[in-house]
C-alpha positions as CSV (number, residue, x, y, z in Angstrom):
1,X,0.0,0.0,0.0
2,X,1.2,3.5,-1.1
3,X,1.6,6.5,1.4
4,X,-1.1,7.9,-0.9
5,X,-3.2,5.4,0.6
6,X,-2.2,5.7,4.0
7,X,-3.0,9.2,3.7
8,X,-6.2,8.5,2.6
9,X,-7.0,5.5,4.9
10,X,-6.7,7.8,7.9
11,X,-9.3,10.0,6.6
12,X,-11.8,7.2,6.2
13,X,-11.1,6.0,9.8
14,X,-11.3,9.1,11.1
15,X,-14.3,9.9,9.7
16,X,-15.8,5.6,9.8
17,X,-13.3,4.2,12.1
18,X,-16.3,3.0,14.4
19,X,-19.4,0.4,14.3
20,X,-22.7,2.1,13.2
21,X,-25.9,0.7,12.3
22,X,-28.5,3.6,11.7
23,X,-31.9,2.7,10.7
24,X,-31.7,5.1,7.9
25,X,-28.3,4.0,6.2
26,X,-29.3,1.9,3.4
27,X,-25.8,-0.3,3.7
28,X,-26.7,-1.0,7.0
29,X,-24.1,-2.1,9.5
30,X,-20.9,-0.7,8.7
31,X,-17.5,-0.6,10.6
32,X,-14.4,1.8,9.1
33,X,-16.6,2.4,5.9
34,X,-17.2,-1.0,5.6
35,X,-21.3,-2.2,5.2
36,X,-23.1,-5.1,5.6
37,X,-24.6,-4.6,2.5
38,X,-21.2,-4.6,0.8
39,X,-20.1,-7.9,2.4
40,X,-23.0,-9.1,1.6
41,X,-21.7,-8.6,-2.2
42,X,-18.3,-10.4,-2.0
43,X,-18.1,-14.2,-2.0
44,X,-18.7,-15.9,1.2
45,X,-15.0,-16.7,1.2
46,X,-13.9,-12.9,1.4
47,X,-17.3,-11.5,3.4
48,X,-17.6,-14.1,6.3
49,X,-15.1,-12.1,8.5
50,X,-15.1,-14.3,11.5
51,X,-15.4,-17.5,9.7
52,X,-18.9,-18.9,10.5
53,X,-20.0,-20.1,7.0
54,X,-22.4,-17.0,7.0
55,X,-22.4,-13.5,6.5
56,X,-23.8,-11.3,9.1
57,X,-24.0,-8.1,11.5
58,X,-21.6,-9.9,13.3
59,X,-19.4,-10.1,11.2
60,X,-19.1,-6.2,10.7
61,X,-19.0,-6.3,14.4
62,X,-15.7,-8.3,14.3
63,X,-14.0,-6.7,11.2
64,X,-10.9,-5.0,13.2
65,X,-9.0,-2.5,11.0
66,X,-6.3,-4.5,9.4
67,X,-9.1,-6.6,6.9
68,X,-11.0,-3.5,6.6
69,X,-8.1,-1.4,5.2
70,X,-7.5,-4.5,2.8
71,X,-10.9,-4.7,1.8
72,X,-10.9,-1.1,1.2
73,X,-7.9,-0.8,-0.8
74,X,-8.9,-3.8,-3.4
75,X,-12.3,-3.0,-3.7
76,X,-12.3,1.2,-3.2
77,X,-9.1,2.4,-4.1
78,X,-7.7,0.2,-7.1
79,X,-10.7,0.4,-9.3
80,X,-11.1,3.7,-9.5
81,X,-7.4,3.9,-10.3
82,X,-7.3,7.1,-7.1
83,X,-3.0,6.6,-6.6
84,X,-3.0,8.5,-10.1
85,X,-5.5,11.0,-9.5
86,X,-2.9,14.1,-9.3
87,X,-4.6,16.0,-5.8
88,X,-4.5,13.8,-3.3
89,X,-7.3,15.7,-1.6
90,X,-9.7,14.1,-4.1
91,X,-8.5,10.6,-3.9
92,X,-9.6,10.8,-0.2
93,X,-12.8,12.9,0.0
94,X,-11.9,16.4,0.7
95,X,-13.1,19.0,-0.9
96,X,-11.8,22.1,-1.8
């Protein structure tokens, strides 16, 4: 992971960094920007955090911060191809 990332990760935990699960948040639980509704997305293989065949609330509730930041860097941060985007403000959120 690039310090571009690392920058960019401690935004998004500063800002996510904790377990949520309000009624009016469409992804439902989510932990470091992470949501249920997301995991629920992924193969069973990559989503089932704490390894009981199932994905759940719980296992939001156990992702701890080193599988979040991978699952954030494959799945939010390569795609969009942000390590090339030239201001590094706007690969992590910030506006101007």
């Amino acid at each position: 992971m690039t310090k571009k990332f690392e920058k960019g990760w401690e935004y998004v935990k500063k800002n996510e960094g904790w377990y949520t699960d309000d009624e009016d948040d469409s992804g439902g639980a989510t932990k470091y920007g992470i949501s249920l509704r997301f995991l629920n997305g992924l193969d069973i293989e990559e989503g089932d955090i704490n390894d009981d065949n199932k994905i759940s609330e719980e296992d939001i509730k156990d992702l701890d911060e080193e599988k979040a930041k991978e699952l954030y860097y494959v799945h939010f941060w390569l795609p969009p191809k942000c390590e090339e985007i030239d201001d590094s403000r706007e690969s992590y959120g910030e506006r101007r």
